[in-house]
DRENPA-3360 file (N, C-alpha, C; in nm, 2 decimals, always signed):
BEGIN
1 = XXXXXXXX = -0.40/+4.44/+1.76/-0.52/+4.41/+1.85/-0.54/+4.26/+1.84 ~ -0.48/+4.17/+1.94/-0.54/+4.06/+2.02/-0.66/+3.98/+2.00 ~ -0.73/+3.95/+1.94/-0.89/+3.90/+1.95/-0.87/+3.76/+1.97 ~ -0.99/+3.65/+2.04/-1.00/+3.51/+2.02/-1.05/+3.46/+1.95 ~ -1.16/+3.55/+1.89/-1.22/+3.48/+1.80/-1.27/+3.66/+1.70 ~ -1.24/+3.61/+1.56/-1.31/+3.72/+1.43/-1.41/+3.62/+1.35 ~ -1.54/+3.68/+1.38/-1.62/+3.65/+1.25/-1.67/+3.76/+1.14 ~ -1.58/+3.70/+1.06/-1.62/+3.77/+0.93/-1.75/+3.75/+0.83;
9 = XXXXXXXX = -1.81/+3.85/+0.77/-1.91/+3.82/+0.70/-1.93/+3.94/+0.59 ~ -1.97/+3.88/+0.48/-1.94/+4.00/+0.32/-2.08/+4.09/+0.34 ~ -2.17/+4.09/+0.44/-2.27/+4.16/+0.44/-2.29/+4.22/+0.60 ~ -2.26/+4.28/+0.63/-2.35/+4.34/+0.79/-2.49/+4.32/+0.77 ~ -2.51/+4.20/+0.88/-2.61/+4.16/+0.94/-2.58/+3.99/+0.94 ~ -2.47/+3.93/+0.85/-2.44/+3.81/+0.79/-2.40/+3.75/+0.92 ~ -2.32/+3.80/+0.98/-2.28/+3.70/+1.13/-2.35/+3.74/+1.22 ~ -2.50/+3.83/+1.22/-2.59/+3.85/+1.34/-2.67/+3.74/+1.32;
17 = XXXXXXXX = -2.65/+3.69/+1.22/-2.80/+3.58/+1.15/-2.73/+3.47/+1.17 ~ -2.57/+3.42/+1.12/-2.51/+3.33/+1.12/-2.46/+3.28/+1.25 ~ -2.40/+3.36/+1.32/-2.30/+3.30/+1.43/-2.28/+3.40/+1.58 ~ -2.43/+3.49/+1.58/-2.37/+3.59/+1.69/-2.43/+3.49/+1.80 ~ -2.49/+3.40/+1.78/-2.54/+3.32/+1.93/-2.38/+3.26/+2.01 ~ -2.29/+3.20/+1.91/-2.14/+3.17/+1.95/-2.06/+3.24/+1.98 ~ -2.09/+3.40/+1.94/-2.00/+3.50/+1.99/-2.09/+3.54/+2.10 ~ -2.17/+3.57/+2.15/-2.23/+3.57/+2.29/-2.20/+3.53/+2.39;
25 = XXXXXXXX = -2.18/+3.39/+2.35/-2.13/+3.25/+2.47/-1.97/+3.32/+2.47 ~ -1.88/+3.32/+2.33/-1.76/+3.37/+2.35/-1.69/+3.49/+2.48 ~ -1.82/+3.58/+2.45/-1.80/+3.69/+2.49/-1.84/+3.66/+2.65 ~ -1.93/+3.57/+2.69/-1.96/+3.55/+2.85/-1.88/+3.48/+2.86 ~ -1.79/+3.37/+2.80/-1.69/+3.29/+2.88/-1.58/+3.40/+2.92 ~ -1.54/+3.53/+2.90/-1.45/+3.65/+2.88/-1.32/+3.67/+2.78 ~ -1.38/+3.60/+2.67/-1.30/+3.60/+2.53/-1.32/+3.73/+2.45 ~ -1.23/+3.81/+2.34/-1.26/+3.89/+2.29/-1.24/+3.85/+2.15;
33 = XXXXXXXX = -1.39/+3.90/+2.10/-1.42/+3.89/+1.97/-1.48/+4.00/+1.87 ~ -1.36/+4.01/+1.75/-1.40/+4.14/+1.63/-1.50/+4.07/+1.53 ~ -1.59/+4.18/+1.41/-1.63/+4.15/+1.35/-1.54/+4.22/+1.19 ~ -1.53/+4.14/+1.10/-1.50/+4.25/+0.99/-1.62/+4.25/+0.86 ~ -1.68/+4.33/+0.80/-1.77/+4.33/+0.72/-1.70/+4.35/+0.60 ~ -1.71/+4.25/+0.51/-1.61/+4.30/+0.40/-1.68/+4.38/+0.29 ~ -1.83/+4.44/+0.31/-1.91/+4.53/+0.22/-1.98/+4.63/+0.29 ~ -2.06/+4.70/+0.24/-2.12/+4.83/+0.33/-2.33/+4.76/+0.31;
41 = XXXXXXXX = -2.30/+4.66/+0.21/-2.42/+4.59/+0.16/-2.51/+4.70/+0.14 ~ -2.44/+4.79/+0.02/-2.52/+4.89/-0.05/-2.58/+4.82/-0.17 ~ -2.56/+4.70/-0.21/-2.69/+4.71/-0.28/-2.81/+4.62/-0.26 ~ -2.83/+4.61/-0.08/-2.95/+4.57/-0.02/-3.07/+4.71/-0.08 ~ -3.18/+4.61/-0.12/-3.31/+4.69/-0.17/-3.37/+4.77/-0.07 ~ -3.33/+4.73/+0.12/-3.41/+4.81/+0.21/-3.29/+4.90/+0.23 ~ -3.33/+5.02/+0.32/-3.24/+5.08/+0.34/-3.07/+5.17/+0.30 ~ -2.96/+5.22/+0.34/-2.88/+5.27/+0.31/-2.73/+5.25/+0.34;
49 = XXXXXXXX = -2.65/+5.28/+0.33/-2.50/+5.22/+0.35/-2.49/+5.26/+0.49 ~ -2.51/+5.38/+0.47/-2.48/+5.45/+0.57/-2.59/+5.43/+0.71 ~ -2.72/+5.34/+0.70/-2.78/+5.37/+0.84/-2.77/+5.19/+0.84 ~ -2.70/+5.09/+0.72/-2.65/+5.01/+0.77/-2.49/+4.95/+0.89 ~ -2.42/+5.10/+0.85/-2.35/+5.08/+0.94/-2.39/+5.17/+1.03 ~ -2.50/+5.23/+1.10/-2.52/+5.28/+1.25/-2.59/+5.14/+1.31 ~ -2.63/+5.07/+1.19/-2.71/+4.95/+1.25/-2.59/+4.86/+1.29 ~ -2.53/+4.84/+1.21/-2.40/+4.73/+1.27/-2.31/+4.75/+1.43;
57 = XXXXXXXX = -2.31/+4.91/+1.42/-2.25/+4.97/+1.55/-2.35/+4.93/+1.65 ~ -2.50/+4.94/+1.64/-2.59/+4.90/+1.72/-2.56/+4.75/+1.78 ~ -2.53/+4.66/+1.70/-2.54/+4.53/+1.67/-2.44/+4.48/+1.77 ~ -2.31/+4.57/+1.72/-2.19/+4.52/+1.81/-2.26/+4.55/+1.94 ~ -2.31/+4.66/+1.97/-2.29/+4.69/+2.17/-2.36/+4.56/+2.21 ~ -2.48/+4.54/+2.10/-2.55/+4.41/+2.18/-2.46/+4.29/+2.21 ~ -2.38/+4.23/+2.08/-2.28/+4.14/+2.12/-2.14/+4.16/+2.19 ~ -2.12/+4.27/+2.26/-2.02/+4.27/+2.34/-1.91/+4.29/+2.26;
65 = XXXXXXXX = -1.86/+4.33/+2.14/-1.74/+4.34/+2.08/-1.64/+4.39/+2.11 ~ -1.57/+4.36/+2.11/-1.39/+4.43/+2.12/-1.42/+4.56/+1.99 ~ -1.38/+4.48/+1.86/-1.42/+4.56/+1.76/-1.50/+4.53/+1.66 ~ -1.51/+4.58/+1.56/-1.61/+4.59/+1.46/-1.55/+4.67/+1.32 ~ -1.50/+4.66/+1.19/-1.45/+4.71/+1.11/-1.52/+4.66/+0.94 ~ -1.57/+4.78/+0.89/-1.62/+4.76/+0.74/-1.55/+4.80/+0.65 ~ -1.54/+4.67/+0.58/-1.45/+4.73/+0.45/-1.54/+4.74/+0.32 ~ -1.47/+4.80/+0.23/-1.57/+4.86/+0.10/-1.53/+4.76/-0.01;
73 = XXXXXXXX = -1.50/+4.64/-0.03/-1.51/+4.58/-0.12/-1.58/+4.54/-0.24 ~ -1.71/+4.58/-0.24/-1.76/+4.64/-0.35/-1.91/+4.48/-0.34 ~ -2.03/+4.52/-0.29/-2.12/+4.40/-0.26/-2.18/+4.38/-0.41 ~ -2.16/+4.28/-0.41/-2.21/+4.22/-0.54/-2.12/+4.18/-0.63 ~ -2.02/+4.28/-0.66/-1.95/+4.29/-0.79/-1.82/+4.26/-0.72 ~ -1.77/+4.20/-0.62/-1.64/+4.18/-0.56/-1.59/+4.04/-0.64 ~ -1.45/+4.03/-0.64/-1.43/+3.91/-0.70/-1.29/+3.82/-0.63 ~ -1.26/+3.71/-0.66/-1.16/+3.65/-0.56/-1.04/+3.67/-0.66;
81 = XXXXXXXX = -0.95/+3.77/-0.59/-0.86/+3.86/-0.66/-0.74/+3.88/-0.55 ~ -0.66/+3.89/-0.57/-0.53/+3.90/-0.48/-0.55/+4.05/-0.42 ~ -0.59/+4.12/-0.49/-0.59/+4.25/-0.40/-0.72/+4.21/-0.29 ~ -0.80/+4.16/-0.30/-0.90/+4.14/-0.22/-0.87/+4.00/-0.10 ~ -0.83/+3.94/-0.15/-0.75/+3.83/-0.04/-0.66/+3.90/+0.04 ~ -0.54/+3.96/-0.01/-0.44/+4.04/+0.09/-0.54/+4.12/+0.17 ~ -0.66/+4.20/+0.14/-0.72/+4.29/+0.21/-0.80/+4.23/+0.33 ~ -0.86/+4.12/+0.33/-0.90/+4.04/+0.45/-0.76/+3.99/+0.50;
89 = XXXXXXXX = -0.68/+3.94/+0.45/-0.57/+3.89/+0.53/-0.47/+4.00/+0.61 ~ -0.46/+4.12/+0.56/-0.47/+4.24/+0.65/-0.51/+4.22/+0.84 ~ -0.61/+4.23/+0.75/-0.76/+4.22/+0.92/-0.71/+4.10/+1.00 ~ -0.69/+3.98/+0.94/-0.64/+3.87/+0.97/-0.54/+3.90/+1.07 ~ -0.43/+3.93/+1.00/-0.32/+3.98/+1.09/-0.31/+4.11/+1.20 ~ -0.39/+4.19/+1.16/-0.42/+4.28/+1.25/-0.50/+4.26/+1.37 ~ -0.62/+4.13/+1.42/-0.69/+4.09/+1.49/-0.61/+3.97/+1.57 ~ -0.48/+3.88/+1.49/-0.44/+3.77/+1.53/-0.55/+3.65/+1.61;
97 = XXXXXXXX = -0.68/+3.62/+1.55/-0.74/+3.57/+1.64/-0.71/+3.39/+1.58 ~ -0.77/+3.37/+1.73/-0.78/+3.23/+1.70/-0.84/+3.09/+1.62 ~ -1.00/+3.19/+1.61/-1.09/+3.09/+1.53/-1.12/+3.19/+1.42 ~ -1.17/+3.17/+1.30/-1.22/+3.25/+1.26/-1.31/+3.19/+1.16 ~ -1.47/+3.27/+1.25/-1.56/+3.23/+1.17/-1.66/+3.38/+1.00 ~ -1.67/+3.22/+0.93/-1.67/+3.30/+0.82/-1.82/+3.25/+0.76 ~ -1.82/+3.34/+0.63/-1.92/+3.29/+0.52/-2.00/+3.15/+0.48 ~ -2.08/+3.11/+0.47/-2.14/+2.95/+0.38/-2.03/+2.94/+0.29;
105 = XXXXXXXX = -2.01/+2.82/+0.26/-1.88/+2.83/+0.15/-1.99/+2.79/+0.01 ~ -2.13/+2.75/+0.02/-2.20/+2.81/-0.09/-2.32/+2.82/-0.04 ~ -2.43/+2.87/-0.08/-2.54/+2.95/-0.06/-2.65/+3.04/-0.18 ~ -2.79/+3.02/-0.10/-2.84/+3.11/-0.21/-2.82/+3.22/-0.29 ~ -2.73/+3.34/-0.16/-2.71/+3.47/-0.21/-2.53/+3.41/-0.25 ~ -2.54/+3.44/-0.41/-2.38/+3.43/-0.44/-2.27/+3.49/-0.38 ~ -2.30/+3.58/-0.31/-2.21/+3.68/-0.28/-2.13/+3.60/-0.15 ~ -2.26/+3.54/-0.06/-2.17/+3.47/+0.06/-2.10/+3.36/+0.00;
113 = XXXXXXXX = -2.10/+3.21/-0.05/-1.99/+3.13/-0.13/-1.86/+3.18/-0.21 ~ -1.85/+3.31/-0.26/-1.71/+3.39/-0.27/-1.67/+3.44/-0.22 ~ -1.75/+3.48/-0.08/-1.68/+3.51/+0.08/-1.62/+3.41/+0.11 ~ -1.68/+3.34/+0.14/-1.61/+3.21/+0.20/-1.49/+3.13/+0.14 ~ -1.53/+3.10/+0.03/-1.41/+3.07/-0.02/-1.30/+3.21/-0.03 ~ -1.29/+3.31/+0.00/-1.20/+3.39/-0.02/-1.14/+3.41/+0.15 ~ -1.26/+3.41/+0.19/-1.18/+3.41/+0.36/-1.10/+3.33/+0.38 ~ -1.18/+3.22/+0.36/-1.06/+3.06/+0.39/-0.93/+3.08/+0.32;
121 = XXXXXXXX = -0.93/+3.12/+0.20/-0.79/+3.12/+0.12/-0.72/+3.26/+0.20 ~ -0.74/+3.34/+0.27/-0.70/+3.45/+0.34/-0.68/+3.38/+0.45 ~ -0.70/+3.27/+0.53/-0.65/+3.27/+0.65/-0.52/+3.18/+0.60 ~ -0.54/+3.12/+0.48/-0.39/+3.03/+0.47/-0.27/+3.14/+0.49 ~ -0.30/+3.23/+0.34/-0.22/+3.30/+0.32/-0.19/+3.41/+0.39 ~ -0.26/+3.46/+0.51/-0.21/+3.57/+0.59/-0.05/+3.48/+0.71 ~ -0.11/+3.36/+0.68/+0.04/+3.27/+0.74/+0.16/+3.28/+0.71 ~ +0.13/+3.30/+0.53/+0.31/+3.30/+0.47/+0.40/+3.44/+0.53;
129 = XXXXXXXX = +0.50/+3.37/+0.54/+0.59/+3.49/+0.61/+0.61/+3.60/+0.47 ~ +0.64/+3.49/+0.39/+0.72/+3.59/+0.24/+0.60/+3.65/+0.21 ~ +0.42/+3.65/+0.21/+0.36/+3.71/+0.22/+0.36/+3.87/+0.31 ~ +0.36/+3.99/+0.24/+0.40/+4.13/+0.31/+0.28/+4.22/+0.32 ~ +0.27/+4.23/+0.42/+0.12/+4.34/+0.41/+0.15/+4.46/+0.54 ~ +0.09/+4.56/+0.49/+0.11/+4.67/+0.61/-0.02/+4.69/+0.65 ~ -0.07/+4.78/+0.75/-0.18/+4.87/+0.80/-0.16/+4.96/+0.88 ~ -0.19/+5.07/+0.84/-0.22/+5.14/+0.91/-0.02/+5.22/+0.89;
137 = XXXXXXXX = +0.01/+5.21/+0.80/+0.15/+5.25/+0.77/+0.25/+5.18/+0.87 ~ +0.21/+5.04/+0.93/+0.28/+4.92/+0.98/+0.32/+4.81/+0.90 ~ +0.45/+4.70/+0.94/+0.44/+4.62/+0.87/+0.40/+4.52/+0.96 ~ +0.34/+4.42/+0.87/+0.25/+4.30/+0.96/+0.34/+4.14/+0.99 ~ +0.34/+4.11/+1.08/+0.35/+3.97/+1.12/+0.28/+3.90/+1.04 ~ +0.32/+3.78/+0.95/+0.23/+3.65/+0.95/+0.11/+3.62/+1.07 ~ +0.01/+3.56/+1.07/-0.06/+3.51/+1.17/-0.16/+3.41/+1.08 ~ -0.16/+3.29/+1.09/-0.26/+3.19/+1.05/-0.35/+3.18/+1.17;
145 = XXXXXXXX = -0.50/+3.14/+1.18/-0.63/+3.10/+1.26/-0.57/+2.93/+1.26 ~ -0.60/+2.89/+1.38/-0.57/+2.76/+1.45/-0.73/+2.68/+1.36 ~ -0.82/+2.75/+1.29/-0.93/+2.67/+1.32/-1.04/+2.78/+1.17 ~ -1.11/+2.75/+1.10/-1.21/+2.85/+1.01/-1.33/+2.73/+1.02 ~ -1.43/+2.82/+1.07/-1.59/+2.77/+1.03/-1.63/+2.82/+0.99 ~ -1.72/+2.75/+0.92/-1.81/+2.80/+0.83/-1.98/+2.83/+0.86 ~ -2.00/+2.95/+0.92/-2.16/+2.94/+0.98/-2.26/+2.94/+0.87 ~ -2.42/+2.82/+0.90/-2.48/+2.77/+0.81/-2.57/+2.93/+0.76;
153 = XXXXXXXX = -2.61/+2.95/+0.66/-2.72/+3.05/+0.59/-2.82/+2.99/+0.61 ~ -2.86/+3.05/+0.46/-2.96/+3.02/+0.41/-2.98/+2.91/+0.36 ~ -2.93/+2.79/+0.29/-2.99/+2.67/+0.25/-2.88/+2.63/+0.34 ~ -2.97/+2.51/+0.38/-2.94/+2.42/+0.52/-2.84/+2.32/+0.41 ~ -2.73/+2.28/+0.58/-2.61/+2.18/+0.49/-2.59/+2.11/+0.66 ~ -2.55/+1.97/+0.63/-2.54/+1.91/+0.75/-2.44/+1.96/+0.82 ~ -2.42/+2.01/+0.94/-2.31/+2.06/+1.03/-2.23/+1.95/+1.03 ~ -2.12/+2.05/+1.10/-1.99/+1.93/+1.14/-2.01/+1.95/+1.26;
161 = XXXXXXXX = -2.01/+2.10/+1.29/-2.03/+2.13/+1.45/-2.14/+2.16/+1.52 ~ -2.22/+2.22/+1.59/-2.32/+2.27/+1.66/-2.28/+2.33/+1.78 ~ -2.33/+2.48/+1.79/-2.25/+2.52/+1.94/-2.42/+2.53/+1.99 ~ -2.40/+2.52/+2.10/-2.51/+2.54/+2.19/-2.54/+2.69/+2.20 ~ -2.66/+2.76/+2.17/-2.67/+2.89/+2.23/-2.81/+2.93/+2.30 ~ -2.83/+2.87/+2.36/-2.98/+2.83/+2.42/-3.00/+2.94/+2.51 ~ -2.88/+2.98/+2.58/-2.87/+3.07/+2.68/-2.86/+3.21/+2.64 ~ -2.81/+3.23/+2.51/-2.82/+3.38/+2.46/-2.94/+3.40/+2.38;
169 = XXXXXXXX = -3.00/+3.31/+2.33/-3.12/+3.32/+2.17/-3.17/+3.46/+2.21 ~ -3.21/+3.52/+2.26/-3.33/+3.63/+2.28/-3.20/+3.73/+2.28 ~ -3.10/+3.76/+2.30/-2.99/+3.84/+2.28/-2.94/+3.84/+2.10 ~ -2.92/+3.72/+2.05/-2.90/+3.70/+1.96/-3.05/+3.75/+1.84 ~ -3.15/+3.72/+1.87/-3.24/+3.77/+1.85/-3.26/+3.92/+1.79 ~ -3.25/+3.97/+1.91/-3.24/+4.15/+1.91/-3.08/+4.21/+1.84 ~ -2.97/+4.11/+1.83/-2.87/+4.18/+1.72/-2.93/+4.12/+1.58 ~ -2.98/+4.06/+1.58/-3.04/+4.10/+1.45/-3.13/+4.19/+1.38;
177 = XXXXXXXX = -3.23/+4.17/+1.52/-3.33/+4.35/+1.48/-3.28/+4.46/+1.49 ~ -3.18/+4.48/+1.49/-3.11/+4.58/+1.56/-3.09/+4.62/+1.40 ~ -3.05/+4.55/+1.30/-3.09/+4.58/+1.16/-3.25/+4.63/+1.13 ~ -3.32/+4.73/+1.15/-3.43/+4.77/+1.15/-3.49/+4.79/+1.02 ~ -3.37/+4.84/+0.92/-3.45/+4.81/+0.79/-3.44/+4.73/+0.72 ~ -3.34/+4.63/+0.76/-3.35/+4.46/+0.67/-3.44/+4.38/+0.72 ~ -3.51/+4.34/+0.86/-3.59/+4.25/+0.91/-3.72/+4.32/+0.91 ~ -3.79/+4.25/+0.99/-3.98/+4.23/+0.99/-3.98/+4.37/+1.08;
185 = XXXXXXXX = -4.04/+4.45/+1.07/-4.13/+4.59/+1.10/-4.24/+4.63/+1.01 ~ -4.29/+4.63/+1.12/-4.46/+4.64/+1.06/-4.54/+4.74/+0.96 ~ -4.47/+4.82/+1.08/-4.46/+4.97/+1.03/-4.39/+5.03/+0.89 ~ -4.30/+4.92/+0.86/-4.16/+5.02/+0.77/-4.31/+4.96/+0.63 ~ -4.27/+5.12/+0.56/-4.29/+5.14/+0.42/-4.18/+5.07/+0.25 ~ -4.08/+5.05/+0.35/-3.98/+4.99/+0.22/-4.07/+4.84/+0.14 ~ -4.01/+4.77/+0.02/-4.05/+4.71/-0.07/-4.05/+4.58/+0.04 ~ -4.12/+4.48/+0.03/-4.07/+4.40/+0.13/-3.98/+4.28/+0.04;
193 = XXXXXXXX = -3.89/+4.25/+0.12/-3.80/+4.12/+0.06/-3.75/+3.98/+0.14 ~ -3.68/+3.88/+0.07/-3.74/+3.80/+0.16/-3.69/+3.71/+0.25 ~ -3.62/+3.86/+0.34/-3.57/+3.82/+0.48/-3.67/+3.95/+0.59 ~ -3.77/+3.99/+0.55/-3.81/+4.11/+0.55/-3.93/+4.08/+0.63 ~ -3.98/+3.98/+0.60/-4.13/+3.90/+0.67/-4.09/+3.90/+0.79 ~ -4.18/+3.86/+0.88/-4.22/+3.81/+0.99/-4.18/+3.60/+0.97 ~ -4.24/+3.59/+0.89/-4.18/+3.42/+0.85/-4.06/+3.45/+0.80 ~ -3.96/+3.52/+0.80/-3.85/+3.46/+0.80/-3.78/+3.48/+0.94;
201 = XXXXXXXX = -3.83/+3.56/+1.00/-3.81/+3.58/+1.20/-3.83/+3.39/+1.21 ~ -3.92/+3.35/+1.19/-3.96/+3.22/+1.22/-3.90/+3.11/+1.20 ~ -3.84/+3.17/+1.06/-3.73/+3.08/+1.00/-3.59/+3.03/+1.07 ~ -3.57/+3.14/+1.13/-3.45/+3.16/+1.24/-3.50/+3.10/+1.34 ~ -3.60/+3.11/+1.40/-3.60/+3.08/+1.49/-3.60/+2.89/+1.49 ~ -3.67/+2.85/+1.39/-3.70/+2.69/+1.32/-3.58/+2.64/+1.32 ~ -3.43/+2.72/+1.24/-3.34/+2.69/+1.20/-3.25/+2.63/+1.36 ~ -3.29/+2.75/+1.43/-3.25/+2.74/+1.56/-3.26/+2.60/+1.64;
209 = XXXXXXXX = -3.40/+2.57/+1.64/-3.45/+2.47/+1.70/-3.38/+2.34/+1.63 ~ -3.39/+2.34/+1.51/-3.36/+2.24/+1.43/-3.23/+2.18/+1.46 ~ -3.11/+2.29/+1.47/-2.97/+2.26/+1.53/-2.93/+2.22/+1.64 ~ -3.08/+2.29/+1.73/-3.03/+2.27/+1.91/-3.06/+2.11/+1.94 ~ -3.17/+2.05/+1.82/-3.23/+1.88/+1.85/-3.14/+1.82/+1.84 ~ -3.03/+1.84/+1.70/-2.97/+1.74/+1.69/-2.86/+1.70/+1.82 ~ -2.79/+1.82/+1.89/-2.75/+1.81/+2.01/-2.83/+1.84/+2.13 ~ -2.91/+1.76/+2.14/-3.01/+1.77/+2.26/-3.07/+1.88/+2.33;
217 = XXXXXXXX = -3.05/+2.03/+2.30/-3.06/+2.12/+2.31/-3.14/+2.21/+2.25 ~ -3.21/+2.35/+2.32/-3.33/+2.41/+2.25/-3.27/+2.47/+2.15 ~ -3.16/+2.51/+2.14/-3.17/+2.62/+2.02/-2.94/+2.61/+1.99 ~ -2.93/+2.57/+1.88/-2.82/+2.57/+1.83/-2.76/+2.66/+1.69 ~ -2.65/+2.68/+1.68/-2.58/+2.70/+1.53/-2.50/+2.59/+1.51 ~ -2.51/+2.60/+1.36/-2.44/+2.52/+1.31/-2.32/+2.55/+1.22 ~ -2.24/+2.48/+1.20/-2.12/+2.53/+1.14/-2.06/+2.38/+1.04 ~ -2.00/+2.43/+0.93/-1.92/+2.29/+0.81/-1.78/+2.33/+0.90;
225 = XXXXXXXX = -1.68/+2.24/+0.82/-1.54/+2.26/+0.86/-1.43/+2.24/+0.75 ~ -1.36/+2.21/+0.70/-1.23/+2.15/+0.59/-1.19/+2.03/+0.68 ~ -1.19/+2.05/+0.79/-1.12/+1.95/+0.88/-1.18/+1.86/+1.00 ~ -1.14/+1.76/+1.08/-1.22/+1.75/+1.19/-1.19/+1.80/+1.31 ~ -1.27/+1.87/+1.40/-1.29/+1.92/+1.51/-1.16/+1.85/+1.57 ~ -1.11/+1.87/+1.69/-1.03/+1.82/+1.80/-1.09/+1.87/+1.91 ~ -1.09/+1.73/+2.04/-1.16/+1.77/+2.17/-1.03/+1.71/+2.25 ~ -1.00/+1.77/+2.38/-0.86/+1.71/+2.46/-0.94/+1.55/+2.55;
233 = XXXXXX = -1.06/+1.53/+2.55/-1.07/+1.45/+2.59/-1.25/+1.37/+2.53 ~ -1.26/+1.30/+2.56/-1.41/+1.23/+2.48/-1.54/+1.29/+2.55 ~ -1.52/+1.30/+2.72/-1.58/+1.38/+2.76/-1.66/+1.52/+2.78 ~ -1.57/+1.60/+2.64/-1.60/+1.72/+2.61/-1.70/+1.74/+2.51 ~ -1.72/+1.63/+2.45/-1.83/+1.60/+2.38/-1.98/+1.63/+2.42 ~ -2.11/+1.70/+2.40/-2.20/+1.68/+2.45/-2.31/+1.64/+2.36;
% end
């Protein structure tokens, strides 16, 4: 399966918060983009595995996805392990996409900085040929990503990049409520935590604004890199 762009993220809900405003834009330019979750984020305090992934299914129709796939790598207690690198790099080669956006490469919640660093090391390595992986009782092609970002979290870090999403935010918005027992509900009886407020809706939305200024614009994401960007001409710059 074909995709242009995979963002990966160790938690469902991690790329609705991080980077679905760039897969939105992706998705209206007519590009296809998967998501892979590399946990079921069973040991979030709100809610269950299981009505986190009806919520992720929800999540995808909002962002338009090609696909959507959760793996069980174990949230919290996962570790950067060769069985667990081959297992993202699997997905890698199974999606062949072109960019692929990933985890903070460090952050409040530990869990995302050993995503990140483990994705990045899985897009090298899903390149090597002498590297062998099957799925699905297939054997796999090599395929390296032309490109890995890193979309910003929770503690702010200077971008390298900024995508404009000014035109989706209120879409991007609702894939994230779409997680109903991790965000702000008024109603919900669960313990509250603290992405769970109503101020941290706010926070997203601040973070938003905060990105769109630096490129002149209402509402942005931000992304780090290993490398520098390439544009084919100076003019593509905005």
């Amino acid at each position: 399966m074909k995709v242009d762009v995979l963002a990966i993220g160790v938690h469902p809900d991690d790329v609705e918060l991080g980077c679905s405003g760039t897969i939105l834009k992706a998705v209206l330019d007519g590009k296809k983009v998967a998501v892979l979750d590399l946990t079921r984020g069973e040991l979030g305090t709100r809610g269950t595995p299981e009505l986190r992934q009806i919520e992720a299914q929800n999540a995808a129709k909002i962002l338009g996805l090609t696909d959507r796939t959760i793996l069980n790598i174990g949230d919290g207690f996962f570790q950067h392990t060769n069985e667990n690198m081959l297992e993202i790099a699997k997905y890698i080669r199974h999606y062949q996409p072109e960019v692929v956006l990933a985890n903070a490469m460090a952050d409040r919640h530990p869990d995302h900085g050993r995503a990140g660093k483990l994705i990045s090391e899985a897009c090298f390595y899903s390149g090597l040929q002498k590297i062998e992986t099957e799925l699905n009782g297939e054997n796999q092609k090599a395929h390296r990503p032309k490109a890995v970002y890193h979309y910003i979290q929770d503690r702010y870090t200077d971008p390298d990049l900024v995508v404009d999403v000014t035109e989706v935010w209120g879409q991007k918005i609702e894939s994230i409520l779409a997680y109903s027992s991790q965000f702000f509900d008024p109603n919900s009886k669960e313990p509250e935590t603290p992405i769970s407020s109503k101020a941290f809706m706010d926070f997203i939305d601040g973070r938003g604004a905060q990105f769109g200024r630096l490129i002149n614009t209402k509402f942005g994401e931000g992304y780090t890199m290993a490398r520098p960007a390439g544009v084919n001409q100076i003019l593509d710059v905005i």
